[in-house]
C-alpha positions as a Markdown table, in Angstrom:
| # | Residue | x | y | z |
|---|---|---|---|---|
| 1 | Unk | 51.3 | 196.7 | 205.5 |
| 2 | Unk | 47.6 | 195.5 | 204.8 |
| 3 | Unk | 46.3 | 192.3 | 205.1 |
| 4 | Unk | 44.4 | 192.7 | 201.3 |
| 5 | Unk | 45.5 | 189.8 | 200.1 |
| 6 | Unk | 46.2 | 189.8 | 195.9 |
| 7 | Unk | 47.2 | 192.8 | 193.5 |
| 8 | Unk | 45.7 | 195.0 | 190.5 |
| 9 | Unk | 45.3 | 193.1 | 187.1 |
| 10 | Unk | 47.4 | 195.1 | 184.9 |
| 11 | Unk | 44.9 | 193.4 | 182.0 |
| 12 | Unk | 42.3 | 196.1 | 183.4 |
| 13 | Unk | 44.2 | 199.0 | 182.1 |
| 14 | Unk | 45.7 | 198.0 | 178.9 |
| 15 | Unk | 44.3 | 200.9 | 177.2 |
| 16 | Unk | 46.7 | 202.7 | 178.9 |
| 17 | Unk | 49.7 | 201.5 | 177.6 |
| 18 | Unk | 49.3 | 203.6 | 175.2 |
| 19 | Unk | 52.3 | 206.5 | 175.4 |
| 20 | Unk | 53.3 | 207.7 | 171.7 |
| 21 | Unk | 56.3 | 205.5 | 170.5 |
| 22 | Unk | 59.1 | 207.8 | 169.2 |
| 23 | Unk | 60.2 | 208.2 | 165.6 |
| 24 | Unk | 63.8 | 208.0 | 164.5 |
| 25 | Unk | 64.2 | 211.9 | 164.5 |
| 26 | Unk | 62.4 | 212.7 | 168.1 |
| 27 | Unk | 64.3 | 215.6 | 169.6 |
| 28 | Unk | 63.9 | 214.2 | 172.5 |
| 29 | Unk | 62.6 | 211.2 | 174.1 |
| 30 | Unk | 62.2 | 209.0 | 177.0 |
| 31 | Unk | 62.3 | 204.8 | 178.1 |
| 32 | Unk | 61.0 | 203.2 | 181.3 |
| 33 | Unk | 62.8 | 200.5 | 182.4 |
| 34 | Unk | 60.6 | 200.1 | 186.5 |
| 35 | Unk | 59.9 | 201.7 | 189.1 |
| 36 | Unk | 61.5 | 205.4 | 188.4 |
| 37 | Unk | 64.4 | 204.6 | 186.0 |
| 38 | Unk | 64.3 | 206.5 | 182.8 |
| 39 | Unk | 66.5 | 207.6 | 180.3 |
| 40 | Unk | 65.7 | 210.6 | 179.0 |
| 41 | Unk | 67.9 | 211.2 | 175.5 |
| 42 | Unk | 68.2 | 213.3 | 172.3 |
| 43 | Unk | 70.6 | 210.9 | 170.4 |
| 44 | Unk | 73.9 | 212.2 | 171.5 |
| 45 | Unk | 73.5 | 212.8 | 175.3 |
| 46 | Unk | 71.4 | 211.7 | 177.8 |
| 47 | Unk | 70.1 | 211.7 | 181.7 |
| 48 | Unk | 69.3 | 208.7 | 183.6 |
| 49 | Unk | 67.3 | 209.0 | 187.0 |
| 50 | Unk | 67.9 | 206.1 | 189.5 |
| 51 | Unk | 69.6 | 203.2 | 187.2 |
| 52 | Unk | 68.0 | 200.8 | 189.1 |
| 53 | Unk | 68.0 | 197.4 | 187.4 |
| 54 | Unk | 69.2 | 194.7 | 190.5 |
| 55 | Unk | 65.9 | 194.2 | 192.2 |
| 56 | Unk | 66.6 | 191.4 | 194.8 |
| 57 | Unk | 63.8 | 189.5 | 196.0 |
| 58 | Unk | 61.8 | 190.5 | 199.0 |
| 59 | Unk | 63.5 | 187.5 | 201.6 |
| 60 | Unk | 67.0 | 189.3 | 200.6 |
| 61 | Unk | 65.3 | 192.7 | 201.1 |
| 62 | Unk | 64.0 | 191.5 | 204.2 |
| 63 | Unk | 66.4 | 189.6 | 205.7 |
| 64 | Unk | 69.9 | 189.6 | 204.3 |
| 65 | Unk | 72.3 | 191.9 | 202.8 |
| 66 | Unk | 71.7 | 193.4 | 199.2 |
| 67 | Unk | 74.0 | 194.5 | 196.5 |
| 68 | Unk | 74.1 | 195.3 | 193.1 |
| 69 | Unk | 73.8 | 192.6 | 190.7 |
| 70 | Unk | 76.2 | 193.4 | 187.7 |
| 71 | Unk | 74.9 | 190.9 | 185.5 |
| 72 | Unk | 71.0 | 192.9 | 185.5 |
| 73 | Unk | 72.9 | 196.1 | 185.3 |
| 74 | Unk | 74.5 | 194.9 | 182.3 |
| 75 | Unk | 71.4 | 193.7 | 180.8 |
| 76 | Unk | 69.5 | 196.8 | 181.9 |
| 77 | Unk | 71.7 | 199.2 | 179.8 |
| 78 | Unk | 71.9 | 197.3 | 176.8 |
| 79 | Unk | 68.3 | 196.8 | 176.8 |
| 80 | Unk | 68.0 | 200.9 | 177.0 |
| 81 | Unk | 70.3 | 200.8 | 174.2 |
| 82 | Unk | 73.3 | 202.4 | 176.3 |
| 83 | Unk | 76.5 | 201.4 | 175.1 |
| 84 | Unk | 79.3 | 204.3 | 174.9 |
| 85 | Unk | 81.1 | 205.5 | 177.6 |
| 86 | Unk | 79.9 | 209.0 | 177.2 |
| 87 | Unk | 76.2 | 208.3 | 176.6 |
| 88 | Unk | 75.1 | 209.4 | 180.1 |
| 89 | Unk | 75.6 | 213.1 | 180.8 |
| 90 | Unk | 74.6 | 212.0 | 185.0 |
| 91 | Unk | 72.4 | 209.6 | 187.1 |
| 92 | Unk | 70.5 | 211.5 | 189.1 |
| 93 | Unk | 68.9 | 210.0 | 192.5 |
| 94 | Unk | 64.9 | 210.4 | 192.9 |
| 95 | Unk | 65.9 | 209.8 | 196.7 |
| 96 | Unk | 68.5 | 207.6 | 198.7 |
| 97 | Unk | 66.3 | 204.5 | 199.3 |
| 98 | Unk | 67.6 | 201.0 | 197.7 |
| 99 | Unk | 65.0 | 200.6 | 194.9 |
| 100 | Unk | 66.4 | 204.0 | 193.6 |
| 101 | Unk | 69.8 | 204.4 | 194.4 |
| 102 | Unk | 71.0 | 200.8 | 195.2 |
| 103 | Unk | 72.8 | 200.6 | 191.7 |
| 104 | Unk | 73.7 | 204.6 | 190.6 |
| 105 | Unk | 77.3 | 204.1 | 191.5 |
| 106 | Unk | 77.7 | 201.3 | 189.0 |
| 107 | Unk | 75.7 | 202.6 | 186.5 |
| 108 | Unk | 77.3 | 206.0 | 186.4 |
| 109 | Unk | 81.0 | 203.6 | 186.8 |
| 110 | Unk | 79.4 | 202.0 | 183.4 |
| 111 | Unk | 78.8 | 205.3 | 181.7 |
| 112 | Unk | 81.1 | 207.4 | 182.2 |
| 113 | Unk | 78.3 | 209.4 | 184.3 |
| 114 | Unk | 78.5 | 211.3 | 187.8 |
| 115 | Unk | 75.5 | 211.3 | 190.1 |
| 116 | Unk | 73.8 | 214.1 | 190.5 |
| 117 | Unk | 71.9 | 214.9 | 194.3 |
| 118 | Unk | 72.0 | 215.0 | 197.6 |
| 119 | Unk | 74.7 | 214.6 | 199.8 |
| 120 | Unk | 73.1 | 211.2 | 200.7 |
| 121 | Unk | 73.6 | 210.3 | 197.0 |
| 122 | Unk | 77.0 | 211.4 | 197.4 |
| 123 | Unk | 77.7 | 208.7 | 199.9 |
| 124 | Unk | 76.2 | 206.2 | 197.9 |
| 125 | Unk | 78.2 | 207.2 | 194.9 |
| 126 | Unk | 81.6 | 207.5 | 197.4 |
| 127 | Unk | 80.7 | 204.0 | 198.8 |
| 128 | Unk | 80.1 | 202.5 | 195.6 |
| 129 | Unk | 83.5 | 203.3 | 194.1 |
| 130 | Unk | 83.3 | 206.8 | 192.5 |
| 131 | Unk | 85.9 | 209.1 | 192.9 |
| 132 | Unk | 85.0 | 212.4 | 194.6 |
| 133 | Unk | 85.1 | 214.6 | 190.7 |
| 134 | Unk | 82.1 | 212.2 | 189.7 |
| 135 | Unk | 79.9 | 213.4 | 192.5 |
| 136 | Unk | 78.0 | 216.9 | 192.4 |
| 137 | Unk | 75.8 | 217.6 | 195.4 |
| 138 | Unk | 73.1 | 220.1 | 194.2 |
| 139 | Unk | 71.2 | 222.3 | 196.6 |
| 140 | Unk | 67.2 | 222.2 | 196.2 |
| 141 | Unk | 66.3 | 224.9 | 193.2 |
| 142 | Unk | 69.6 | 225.6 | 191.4 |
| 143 | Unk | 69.6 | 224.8 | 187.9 |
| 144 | Unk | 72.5 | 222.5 | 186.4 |
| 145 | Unk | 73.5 | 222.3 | 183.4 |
| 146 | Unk | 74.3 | 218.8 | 182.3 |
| 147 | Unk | 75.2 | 218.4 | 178.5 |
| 148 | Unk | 72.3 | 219.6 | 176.4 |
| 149 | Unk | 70.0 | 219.7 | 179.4 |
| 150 | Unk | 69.1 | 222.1 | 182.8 |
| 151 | Unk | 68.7 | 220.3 | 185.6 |
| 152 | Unk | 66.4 | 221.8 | 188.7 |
| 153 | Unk | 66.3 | 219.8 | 191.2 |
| 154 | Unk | 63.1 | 220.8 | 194.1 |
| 155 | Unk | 63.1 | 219.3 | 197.3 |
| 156 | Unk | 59.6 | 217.6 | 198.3 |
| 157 | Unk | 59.6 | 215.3 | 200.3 |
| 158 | Unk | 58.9 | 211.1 | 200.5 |
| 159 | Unk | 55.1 | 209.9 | 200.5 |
| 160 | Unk | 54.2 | 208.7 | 203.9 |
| 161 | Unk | 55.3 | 206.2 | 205.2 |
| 162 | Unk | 58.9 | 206.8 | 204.9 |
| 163 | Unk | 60.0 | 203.5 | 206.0 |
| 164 | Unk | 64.2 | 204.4 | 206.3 |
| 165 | Unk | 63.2 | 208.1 | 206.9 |
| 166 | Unk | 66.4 | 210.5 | 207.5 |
| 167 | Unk | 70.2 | 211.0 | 205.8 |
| 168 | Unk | 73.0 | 209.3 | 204.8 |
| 169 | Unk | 75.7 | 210.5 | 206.8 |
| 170 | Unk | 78.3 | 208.1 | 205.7 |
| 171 | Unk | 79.7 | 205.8 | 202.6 |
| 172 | Unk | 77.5 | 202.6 | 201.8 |
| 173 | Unk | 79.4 | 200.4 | 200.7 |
| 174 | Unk | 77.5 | 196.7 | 199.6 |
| 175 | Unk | 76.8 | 194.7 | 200.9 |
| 176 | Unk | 74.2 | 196.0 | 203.0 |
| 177 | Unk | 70.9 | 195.9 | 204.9 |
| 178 | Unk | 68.7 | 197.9 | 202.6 |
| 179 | Unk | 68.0 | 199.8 | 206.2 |
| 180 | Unk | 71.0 | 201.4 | 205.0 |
| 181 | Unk | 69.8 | 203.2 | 202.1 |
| 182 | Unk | 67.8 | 206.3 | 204.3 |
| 183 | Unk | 65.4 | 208.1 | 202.2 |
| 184 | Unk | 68.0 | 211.0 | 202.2 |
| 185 | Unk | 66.7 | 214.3 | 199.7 |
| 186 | Unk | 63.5 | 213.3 | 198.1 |
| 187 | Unk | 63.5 | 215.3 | 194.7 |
| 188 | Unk | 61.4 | 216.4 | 192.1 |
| 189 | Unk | 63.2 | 216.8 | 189.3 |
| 190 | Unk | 62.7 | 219.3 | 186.1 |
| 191 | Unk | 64.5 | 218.1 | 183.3 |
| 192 | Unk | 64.9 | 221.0 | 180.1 |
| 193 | Unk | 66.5 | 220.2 | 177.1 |
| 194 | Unk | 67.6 | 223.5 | 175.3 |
| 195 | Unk | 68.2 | 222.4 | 172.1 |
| 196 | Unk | 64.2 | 221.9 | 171.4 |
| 197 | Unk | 62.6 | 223.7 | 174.8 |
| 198 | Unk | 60.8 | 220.6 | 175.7 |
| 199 | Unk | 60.4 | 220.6 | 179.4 |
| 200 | Unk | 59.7 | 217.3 | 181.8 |
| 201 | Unk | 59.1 | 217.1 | 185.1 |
| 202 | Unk | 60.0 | 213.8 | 187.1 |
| 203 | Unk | 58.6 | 213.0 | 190.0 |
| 204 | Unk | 59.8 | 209.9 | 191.7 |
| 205 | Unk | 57.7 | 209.4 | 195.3 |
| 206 | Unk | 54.4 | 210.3 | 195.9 |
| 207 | Unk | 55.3 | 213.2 | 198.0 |
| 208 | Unk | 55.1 | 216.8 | 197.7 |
| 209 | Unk | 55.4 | 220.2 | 199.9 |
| 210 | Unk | 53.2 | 222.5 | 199.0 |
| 211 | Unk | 54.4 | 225.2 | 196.6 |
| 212 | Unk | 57.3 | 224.1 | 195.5 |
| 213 | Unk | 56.6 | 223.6 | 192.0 |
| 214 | Unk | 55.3 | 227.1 | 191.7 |
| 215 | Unk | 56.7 | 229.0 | 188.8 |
| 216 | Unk | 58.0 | 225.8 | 187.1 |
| 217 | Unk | 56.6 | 224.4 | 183.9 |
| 218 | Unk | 56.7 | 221.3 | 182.0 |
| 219 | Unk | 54.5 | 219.7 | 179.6 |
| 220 | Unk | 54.7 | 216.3 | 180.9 |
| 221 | Unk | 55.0 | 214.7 | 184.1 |
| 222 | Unk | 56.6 | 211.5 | 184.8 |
| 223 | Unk | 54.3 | 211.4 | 188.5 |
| 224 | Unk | 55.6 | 208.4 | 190.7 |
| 225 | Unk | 52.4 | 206.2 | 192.4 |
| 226 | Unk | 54.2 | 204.0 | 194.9 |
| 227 | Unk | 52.1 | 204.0 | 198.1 |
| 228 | Unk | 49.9 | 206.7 | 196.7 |
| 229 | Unk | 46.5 | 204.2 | 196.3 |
| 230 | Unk | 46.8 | 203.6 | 200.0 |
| 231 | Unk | 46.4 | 207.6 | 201.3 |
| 232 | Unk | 43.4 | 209.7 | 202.1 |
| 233 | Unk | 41.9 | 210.8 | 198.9 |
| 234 | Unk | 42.4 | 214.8 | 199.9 |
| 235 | Unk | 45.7 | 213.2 | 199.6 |
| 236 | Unk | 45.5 | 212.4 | 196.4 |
| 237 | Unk | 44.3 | 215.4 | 194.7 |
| 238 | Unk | 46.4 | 217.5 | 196.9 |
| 239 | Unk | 49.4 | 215.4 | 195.0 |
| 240 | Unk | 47.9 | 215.9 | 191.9 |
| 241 | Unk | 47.2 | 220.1 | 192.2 |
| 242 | Unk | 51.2 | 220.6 | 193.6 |
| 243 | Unk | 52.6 | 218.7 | 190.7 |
| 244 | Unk | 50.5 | 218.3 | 187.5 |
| 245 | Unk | 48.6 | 221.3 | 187.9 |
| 246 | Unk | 51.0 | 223.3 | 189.0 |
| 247 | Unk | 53.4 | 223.0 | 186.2 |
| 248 | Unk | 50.5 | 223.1 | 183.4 |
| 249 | Unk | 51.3 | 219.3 | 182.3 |
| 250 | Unk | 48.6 | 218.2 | 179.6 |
| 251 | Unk | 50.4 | 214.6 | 179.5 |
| 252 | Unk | 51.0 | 212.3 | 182.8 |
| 253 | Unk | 52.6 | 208.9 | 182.6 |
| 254 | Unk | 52.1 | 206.9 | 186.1 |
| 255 | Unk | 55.4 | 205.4 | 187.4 |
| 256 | Unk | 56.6 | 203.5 | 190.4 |
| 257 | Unk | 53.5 | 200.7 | 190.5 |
| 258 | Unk | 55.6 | 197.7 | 189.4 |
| 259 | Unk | 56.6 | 195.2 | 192.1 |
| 260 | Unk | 60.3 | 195.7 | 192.2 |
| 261 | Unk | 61.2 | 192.8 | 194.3 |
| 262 | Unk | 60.4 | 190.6 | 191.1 |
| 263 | Unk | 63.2 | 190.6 | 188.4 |
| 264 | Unk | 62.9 | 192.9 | 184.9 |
| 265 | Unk | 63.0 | 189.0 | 183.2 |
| 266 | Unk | 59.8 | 188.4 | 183.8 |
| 267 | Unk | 56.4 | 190.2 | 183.0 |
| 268 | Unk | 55.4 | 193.3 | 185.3 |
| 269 | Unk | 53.3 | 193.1 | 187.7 |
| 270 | Unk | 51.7 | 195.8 | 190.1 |
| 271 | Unk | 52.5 | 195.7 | 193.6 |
| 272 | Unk | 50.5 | 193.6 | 195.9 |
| 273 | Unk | 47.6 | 195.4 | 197.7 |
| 274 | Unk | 49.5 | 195.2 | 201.1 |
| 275 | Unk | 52.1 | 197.6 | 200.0 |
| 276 | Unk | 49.8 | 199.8 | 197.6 |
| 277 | Unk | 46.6 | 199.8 | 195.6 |
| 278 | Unk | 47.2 | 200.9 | 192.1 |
| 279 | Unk | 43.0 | 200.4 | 192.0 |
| 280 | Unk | 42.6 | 203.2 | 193.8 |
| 281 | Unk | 45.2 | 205.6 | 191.9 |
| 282 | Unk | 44.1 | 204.6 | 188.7 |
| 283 | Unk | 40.6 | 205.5 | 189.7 |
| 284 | Unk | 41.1 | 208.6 | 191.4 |
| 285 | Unk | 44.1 | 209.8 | 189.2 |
| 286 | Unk | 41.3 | 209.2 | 185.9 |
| 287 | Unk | 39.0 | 210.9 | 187.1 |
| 288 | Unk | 41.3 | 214.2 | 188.0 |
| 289 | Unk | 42.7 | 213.5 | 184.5 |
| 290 | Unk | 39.5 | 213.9 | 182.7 |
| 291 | Unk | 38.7 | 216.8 | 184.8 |
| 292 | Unk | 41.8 | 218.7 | 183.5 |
| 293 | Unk | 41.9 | 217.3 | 180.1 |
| 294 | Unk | 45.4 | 215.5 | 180.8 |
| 295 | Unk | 46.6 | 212.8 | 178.9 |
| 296 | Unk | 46.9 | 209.5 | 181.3 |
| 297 | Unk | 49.0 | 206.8 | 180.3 |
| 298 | Unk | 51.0 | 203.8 | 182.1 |
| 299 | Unk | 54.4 | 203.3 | 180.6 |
| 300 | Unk | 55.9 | 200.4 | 178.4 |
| 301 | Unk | 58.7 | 198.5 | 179.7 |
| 302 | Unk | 62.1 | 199.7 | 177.3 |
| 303 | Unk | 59.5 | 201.4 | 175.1 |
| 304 | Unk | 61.6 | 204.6 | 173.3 |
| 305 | Unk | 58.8 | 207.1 | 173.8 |
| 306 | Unk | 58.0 | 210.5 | 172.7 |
| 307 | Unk | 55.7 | 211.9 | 175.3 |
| 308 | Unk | 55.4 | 215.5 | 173.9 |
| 309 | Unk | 54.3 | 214.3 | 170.2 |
């Protein structure tokens, strides 16, 4: 933590709230609902990554015990417009820490989903109520095939620091110290949907191992931010190169720069500069951006987007 006291103003980048909205016949397209939960959909099936809608305040992060709040679940979904039972081919798990995977098991319980990840995902599914059939552990590079979508998930790490670094090793069951939800698999995930070939690539911490992507394409990136504004700036590029670059994006939308500890209610706001400085992203991000002739944007909360029109 730094002692910078304040946060971003969100006002300075309103241009770049500017992601395509999707028309009523997108093949494909994709909503932001904080930190890294999206639904990616085609109409008839879908993927969700995290399902993270609780968000207790920081004095129960801190201090107490934290569980999933079924009411801001509840609201979460509808708001994304997910109402059957067979909407949601999976949830799938950016990584194991609370702000991710706090609320899969009752989403995917919701849905009619399984999760989809590491084994420490399938302990938080287990200890969330799921029944052993509605958990698939994948191994780093295998393709699954979920519904109308392949599925890669690529191992690559958390961004430093990795504040609950290590596994899950047993069923979580809430309530909990959010000490309990270990960082477990960090993933980048590449999403294809075969019917129209579009090809996404998710990344959900600011972390990466060098050449991992390689070989992989997708035309847009979903690139988490959280913690990234407060590394070295070699950092930053290096981030950049081993995801954006290396799959051949020419659109980025910034995720994972919303201060989660305040509730999806109320307006966004960015983290506060002693956890992250979005400042810094923004500006070094932009610039790398330009370079490349990349599209930049900052999503739209519940915003059904089309990022490939």
């Amino acid at each position: 933590m730094r002692l910078k006291p304040g946060r971003p103003d969100l006002a300075n980048y309103a241009a770049r709230f500017d992601v395509p909205s999707a028309v009523d016949d997108a093949p494909l397209t994709v909503t932001w609902a904080g930190v890294t939960t999206m639904l990616v959909d085609d109409g008839v099936s879908a993927l969700m990554t995290d399902g993270f809608f609780s968000r207790p305040p920081l004095a129960a992060v801190g201090l107490g015990r934290i569980a999933p709040s079924a009411e801001r679940i509840d609201d979460g979904l509808a708001r994304l417009g997910v109402h059957r039972t067979d909407q949601v081919e999976a949830v799938l798990p950016v990584h194991t820490h609370y702000d991710h995977a706090m609320d899969s098991a009752v989403v995917a319980q919701r849905t009619g989903a399984r999760i989809v990840g590491g084994r420490s995902a399938a302990h938080v599914g287990i200890g969330g109520g799921l029944l052993q059939d509605r958990v698939t552990v994948a191994a780093t590079g295998e393709s699954v095939t979920l519904g109308a979508y392949d599925v890669t998930l690529i191992e690559t790490g958390h961004c430093p620091p990795d504040r609950f670094p290590g596994a899950i090793t047993a069923p979580v069951t809430p309530p909990v110290k959010a000490s309990a939800y270990k960082c477990g698999e960090a993933w980048s995930t590449l999403v294809r949907h075969r019917p129209s070939d579009r090809r996404l690539l998710i990344v959900g911490s600011a972390g990466f191992v060098a050449g991992a992507l390689a070989g992989h394409r997708a035309e847009v990136v979903y690139l988490g931010v959280g913690q990234l504004g407060v590394q070295p700036q070699r950092y930053l590029v290096d981030y950049w190169t081993e995801t954006v670059r290396t799959v051949g994006a020419r659109r980025v939308v910034l995720t994972h720069w919303d201060d989660f500890f305040r509730p999806l209610s109320k307006p966004l706001r960015a983290l506060p500069y002693a956890a992250d400085d979005l400042d810094v992203s923004m500006r070094v991000l932009g610039a790398l951006a330009a370079e490349d002739g990349v599209a930049l944007h900052l999503p739209t909360l519940w915003q059904r987007a089309d990022p490939w029109n």
